[in-house]
VOTORPA-875935 format. One record per residue (C-alpha): residue number from 1; chain; x, y, z. Coordinates in steps of 0.2 Angstrom, whole numbers. Example, Ala and Ser with C-alpha at 12.3 -4.5 7.8 and 13.67 -1.06 7.14 Angstrom:
BEGIN
ATOM  pos  unit      X      Y      Z
ATOM    1     A     62    -22     39
ATOM    2     A     68     -5     36
This chain:
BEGIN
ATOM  pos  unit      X      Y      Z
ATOM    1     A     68     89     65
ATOM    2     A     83     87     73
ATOM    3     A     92     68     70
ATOM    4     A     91     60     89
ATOM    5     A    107     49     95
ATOM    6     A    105     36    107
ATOM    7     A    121     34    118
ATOM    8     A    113     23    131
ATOM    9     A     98     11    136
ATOM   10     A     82     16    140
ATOM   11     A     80     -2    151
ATOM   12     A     95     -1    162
ATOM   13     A     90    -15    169
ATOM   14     A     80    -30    168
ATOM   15     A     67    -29    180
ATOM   16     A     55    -15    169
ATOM   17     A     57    -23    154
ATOM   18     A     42    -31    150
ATOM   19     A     26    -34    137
ATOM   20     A     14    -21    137
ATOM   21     A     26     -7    145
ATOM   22     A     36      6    137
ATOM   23     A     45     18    141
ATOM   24     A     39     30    130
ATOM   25     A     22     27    126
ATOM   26     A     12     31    111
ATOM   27     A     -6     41    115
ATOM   28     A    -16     41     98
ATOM   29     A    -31     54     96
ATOM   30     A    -44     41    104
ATOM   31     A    -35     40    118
ATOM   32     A    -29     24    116
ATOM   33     A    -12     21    124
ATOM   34     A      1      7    115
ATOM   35     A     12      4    128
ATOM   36     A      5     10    143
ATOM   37     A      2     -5    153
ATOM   38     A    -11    -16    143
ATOM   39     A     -4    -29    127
ATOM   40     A    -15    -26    111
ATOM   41     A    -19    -35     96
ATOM   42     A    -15    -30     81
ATOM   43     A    -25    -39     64
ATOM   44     A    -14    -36     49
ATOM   45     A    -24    -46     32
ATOM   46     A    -22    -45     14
ATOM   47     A    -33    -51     -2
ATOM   48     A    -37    -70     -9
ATOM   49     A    -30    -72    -25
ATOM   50     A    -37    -58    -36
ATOM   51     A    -33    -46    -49
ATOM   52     A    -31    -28    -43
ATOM   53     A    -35    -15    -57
ATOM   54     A    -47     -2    -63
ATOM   55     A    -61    -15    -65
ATOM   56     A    -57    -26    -51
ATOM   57     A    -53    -12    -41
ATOM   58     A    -75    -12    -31
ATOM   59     A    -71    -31    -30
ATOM   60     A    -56    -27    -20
ATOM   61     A    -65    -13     -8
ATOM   62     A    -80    -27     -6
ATOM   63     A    -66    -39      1
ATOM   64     A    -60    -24     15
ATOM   65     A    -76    -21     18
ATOM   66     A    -83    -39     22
ATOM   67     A    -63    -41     31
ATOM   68     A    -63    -27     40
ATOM   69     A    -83    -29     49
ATOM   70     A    -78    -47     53
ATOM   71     A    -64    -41     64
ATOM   72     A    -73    -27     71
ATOM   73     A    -89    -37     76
ATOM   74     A    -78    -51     82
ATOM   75     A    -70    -37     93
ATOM   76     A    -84    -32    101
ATOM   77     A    -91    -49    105
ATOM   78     A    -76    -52    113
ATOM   79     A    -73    -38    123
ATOM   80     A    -57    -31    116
ATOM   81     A    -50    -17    124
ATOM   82     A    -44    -10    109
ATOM   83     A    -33    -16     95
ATOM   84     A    -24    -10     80
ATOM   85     A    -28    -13     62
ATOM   86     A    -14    -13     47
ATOM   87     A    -15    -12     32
ATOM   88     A     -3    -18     19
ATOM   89     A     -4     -8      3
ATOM   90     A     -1    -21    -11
ATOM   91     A     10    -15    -25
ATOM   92     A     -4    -11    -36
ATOM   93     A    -10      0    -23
ATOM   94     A      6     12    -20
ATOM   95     A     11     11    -40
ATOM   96     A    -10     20    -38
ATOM   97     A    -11     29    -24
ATOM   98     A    -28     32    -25
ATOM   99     A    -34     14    -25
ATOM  100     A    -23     16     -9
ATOM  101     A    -33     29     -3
ATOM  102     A    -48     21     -6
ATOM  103     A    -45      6      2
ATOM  104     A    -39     18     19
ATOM  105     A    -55     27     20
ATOM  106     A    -66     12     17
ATOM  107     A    -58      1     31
ATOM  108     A    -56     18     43
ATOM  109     A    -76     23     41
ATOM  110     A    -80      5     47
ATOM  111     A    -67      6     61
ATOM  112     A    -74     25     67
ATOM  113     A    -92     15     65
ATOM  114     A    -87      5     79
ATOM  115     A    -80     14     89
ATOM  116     A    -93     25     87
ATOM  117     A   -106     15     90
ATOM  118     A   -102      0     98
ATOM  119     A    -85      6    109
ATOM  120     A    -73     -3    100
ATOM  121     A    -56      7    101
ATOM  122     A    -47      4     86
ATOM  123     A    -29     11     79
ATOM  124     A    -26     10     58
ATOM  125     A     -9      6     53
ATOM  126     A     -6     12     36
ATOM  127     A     11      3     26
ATOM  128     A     12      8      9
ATOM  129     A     23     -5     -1
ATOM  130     A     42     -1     -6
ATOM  131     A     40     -2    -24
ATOM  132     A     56      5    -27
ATOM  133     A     61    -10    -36
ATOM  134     A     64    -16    -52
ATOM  135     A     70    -12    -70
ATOM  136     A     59      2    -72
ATOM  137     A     64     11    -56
ATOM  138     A     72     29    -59
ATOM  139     A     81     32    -43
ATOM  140     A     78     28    -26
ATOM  141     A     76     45    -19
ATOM  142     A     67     53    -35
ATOM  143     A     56     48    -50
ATOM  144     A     39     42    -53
ATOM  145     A     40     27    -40
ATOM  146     A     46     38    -26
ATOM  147     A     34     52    -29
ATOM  148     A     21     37    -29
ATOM  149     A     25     31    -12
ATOM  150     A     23     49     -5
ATOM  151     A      9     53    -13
ATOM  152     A      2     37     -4
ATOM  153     A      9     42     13
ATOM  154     A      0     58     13
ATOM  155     A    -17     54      3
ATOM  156     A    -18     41     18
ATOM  157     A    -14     49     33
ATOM  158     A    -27     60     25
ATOM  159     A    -40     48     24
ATOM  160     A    -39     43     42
ATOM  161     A    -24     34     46
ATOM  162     A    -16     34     63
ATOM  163     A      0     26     60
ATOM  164     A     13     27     46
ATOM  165     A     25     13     43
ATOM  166     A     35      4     30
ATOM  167     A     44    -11     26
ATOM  168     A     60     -3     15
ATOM  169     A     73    -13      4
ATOM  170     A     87     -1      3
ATOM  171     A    102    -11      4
ATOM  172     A     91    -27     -1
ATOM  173     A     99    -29    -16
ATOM  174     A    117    -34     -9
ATOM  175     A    109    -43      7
ATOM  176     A    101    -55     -5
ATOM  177     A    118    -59    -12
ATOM  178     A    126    -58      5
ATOM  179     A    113    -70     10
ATOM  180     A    113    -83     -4
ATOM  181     A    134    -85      2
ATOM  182     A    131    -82     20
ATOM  183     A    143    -69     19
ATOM  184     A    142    -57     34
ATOM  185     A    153    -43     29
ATOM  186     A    143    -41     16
ATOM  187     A    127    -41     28
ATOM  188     A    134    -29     35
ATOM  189     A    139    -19     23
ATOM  190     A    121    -19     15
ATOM  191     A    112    -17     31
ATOM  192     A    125     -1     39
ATOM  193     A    130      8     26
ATOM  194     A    115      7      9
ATOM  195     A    102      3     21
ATOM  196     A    106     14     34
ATOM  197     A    108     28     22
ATOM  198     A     91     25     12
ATOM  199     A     83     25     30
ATOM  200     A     88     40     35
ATOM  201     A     81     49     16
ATOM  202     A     66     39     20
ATOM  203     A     60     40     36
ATOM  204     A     65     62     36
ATOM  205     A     53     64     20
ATOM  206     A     39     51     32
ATOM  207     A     42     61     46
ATOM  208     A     38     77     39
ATOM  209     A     22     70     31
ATOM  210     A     18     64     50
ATOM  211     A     19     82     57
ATOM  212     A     11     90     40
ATOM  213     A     -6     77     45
ATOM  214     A     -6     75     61
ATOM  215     A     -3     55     60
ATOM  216     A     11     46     71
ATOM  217     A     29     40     62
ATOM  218     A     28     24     70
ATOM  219     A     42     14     62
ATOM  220     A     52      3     50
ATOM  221     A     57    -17     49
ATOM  222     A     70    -26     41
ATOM  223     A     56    -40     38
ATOM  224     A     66    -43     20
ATOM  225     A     84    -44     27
ATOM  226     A     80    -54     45
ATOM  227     A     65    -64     39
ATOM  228     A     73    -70     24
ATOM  229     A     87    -75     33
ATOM  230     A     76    -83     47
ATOM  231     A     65    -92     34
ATOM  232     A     80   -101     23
ATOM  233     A     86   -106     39
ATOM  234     A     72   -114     43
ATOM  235     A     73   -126     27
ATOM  236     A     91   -127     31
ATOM  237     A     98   -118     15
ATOM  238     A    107   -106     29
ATOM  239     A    114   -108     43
ATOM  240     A    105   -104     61
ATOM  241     A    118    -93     66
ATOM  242     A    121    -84     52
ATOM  243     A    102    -80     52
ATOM  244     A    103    -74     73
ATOM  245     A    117    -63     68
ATOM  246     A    108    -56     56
ATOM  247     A     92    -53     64
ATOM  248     A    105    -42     79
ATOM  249     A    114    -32     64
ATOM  250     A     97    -27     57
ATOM  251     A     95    -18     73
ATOM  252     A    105     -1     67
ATOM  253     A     96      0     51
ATOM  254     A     80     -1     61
ATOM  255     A     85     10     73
ATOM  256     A     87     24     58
ATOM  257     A     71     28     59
ATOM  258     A     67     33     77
ATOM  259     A     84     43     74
ATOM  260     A     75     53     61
ATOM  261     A     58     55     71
ATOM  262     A     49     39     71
ATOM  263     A     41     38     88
ATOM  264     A     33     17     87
ATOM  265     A     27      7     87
ATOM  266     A     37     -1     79
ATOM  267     A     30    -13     65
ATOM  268     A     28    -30     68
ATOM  269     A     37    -42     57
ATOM  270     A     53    -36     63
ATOM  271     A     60    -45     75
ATOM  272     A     73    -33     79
ATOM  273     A     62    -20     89
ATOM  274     A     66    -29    106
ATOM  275     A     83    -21    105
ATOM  276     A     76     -4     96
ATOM  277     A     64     -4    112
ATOM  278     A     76    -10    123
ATOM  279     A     86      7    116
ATOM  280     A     72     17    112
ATOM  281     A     59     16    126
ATOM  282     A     47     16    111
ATOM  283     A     33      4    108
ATOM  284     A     34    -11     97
ATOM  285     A     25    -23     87
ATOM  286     A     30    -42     89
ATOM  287     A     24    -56     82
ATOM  288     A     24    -76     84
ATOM  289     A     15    -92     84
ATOM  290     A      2    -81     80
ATOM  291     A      7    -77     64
ATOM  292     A     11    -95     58
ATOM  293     A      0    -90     45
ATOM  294     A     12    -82     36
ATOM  295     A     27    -89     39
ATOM  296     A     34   -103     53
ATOM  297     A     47    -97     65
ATOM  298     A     57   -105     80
ATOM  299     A     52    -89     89
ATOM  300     A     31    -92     94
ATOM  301     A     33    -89    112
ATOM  302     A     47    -78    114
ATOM  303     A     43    -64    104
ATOM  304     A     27    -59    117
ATOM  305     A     39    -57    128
ATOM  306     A     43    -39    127
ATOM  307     A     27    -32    113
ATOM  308     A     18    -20    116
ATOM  309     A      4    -26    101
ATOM  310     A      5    -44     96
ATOM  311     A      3    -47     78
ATOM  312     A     -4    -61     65
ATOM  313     A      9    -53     53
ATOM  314     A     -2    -57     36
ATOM  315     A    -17    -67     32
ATOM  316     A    -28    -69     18
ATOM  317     A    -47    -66     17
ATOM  318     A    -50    -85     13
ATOM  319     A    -64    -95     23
ATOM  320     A    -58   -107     35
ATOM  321     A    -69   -117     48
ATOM  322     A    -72   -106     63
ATOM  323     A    -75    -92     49
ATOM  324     A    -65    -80     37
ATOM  325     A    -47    -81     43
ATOM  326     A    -44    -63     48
ATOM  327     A    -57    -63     60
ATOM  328     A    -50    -79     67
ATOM  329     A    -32    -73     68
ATOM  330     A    -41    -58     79
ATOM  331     A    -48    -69     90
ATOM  332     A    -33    -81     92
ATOM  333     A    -24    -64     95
ATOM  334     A    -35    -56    106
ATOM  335     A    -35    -73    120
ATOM  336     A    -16    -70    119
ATOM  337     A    -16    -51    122
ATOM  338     A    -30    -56    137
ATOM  339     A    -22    -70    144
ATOM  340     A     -5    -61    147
ATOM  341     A    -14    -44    150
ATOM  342     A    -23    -55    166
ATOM  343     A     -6    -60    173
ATOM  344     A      1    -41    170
ATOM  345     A    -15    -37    182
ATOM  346     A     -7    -50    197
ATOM  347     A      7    -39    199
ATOM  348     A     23    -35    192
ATOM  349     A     33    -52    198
ATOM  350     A     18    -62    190
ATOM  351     A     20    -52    172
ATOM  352     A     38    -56    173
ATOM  353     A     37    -72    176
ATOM  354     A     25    -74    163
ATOM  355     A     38    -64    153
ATOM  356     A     52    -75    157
ATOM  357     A     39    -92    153
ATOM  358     A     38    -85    134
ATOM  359     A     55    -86    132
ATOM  360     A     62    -99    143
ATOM  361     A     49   -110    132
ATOM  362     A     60   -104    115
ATOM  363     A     76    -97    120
ATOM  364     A     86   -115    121
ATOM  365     A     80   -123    107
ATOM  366     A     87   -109     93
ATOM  367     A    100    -98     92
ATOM  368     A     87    -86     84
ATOM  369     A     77    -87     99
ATOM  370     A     91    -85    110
ATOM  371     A     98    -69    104
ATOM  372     A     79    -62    108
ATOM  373     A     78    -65    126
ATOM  374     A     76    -51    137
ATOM  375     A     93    -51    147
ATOM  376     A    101    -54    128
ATOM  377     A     93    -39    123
ATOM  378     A     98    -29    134
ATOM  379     A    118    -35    133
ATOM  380     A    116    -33    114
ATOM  381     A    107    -16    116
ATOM  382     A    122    -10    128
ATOM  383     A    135    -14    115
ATOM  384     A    125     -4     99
ATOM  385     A    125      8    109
ATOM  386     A    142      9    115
ATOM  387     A    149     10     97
ATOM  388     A    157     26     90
ATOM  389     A    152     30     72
C-alpha cells in the first residue's frame, strides 16, 4: 500500500467536529457503522489474578467465557445499540499464539451467539501484546518474539476478529529515561524518530495481515509514552506540563499508522486520537471517567468529547456489588453512550453543546485537559500538519 501524507485537516472547522461523527467512517461486516452518527460502547477486561499456562490455560477460557456472557446478556437487557468488545492479549498469550487464538474464538462464538440470537451487534477488538521487550529479545523487526506477535495477528483475525490494534513500545526505552528527567528533547527524540520509524515496520506488516483476512487496521496508542507521563503527573513526580506536551507530541507517532494503512478506530487509551481524528477523519476510541478503573486521570469529562466508542480502558473479572466488574463497566458505559447519543438526536446545536459541557467541565482545571479541547485540537492539528519533514 501506498504510505498516505496528511497535508491538512479533515475538521476545517469547529462546527462538525463532534462525538459520534467522523469523517471517515468505519462500516464493519455486520453492518455496524463506528462513527456514523451514534457513540458506542466499547468493554475492554482482563483476568483476576491467575496463572496463565498449559494447565491453567481451561481455567483462563472459563474466565472469558463467564466475562464475556455477562457483557453480552447485560447488553441485551439494556438495549444497546451495538458495542465493541476488546481483547487485550496478556503476554503469555502472544509469546503462545494459540492460547491467543483460543481465547479469540471463545469470546467471538459468544458474541456471534448474540447477535445471532438475541440482536446484539457486537464488534471484537483484537490487541496482541508488544512483547518485544526484554533481554531475551532478538531484534525488533525479526526473531522469535516478532514472528510471535504476527503469528497472533493472523491466527486472530482468523478466528473471528474485526479489529486489529496494538499498543507498540518502540522508542519506549529512551522515553522512560526522557521521562524520569523530564527532558523533552529527548521525548521527542524517542517518540519522532525510534518510535515513528518502528511504526511505520509495524503497522506495514499489520496492514498487510488486515488485507490478507479480511479484518480492519484500526490503529495504534502511545498509552506507554502519554499515560505514563499523565499518571506520574498525577502523583506529582512530573510536572503537568511536561506531561500535556507530551500527550500533543505523541500525536506523529500515532499518526504513523493511518499513514501506513490503519483506517480506525483508533484505540482507546490513547489520548492522542482527538488530534489523529481531527487530521485523519477516522474514528476513535476515548476514554474517561469511565475507565477510572484502571487508572485516574484529570481527563473524565473531556475525552467523550469528540469519541466515536467510549471505553472502560481495563478491568478485571473480580466480583463487585452490582455484579462482576466487566458487566458493570458495560452498563456504566452504555448510560454514557445513551445519554449523549439522546442529545446528538435533539439536533446538531444540542450535541455540540453537550460537546462543549464535556469539556468546559475539564478544560480549566489541567493543562492536560486543556490541550484536548476541541478548538485546541484543531489549532494543534493545524500546525502537525503544516510541518515539513
Amino acid at each position: 500500500m501506498t504510505q498516505q501524507t496528511f497535508l491538512k485537516l479533515a475538521y476545517p472547522a469547529l462546527d462538525d467536529f463532534r462525538y459520534g461523527l467522523s469523517k471517515l467512517p468505519v462500516k464493519c461486516k455486520n453492518g455496524m457503522v463506528i462513527g456514523g452518527g451514534e457513540i458506542f460502547p466499547e468493554v475492554n477486561f482482563t483476568l483476576p489474578p491467575m496463572s496463565i499456562t498449559q494447565e491453567t490455560m481451561p481455567d483462563v477460557i472459563k474466565e472469558y467465557k463467564e466475562i464475556i456472557e455477562g457483557i453480552c446478556k447485560r447488553a441485551m437487557e439494556l438495549y444497546v445499540p451495538g458495542l465493541v468488545i476488546e481483547v487485550e492479549l496478556l503476554p503469555p498469550m502472544t509469546f503462545h499464539p494459540e492460547w491467543g487464538i483460543e481465547v479469540t474464538k471463545t469470546v467471538r462464538d459468544i458474541m456471534f451467539e448474540y447477535e445471532q440470537q438475541h440482536g446484539v451487534k457486537s464488534v471484537m477488538r483484537i490487541t496482541p501484546n508488544d512483547i518485544r521487550e526484554g533481554r531475551e529479545l532478538q531484534h525488533m523487526w525479526h526473531g522469535a518474539h516478532w514472528d510471535n506477535m504476527m503469528k497472533t495477528f493472523e491466527g486472530c483475525a482468523k478466528a473471528g476478529a474485526d479489529l486489529l490494534a496494538i499498543e507498540s513500545v518502540g522508542g519506549k526505552e529512551i522515553h522512560d529515561e526522557a521521562i524520569m528527567y523530564c527532558d523533552l528533547k529527548k521525548s521527542l527524540f524517542a517518540l519522532g524518530f525510534p518510535g515513528v520509524k518502528d511504526m511505520h515496520k509495524l503497522w506495514s506488516a499489520i496492514v498487510k495481515i488486515a488485507e490478507e483476512t479480511g479484518t480492519i487496521p484500526s490503529g495504534d496508542t502511545a498509552c506507554g509514552f502519554g499515560n505514563t507521563a499523565m499518571v506520574l503527573a498525577d502523583r506529582g513526580y512530573v510536572p503537568q506540563v511536561f506531561a500535556a506536551v507530551v500527550r500533543v507530541m505523541t500525536a506523529v507517532r500515532s499518526l504513523t499508522a493511518l499513514e501506513e494503512g490503519a483506517i480506525g478506530p483508533h484505540k482507546d487509551c490513547g489520548y492522542e486520537g482527538v488530534f489523529i481524528k481531527a487530521i485523519t477523519g477516522t474514528p476513535i476510541a476515548m476514554e474517561g471517567k469511565s475507565s477510572a478503573c484502571a487508572h485516574l486521570s484529570p481527563l473524565g469529562n473531556i475525552a467523550a468529547a469528540v469519541a466515536d466508542l467510549w471505553s472502560n480502558e481495563s478491568v478485571q473479572n473480580i466480583k463487585l456489588l452490582g455484579g462482576m466488574a466487566p458487566t458493570v463497566s458495560l452498563e456504566q458505559l452504555a448510560y454514557d453512550c445513551r445519554l449523549m447519543n439522546t442529545a446528538a438526536t435533539k439536533g446538531k446545536d444540542t450535541a455540540n453543546l453537550m460537546r462543549d459541557l464535556l469539556a468546559d467541565s475539564d478544560s480549566f482545571l489541567d493543562p492536560q485537559a486543556y490541550v484536548l479541547r476541541p478548538d485546541v485540537v484543531l489549532r494543534i492539528s493545524e500546525a502537525i500538519v503544516k510541518e515539513k519533514g
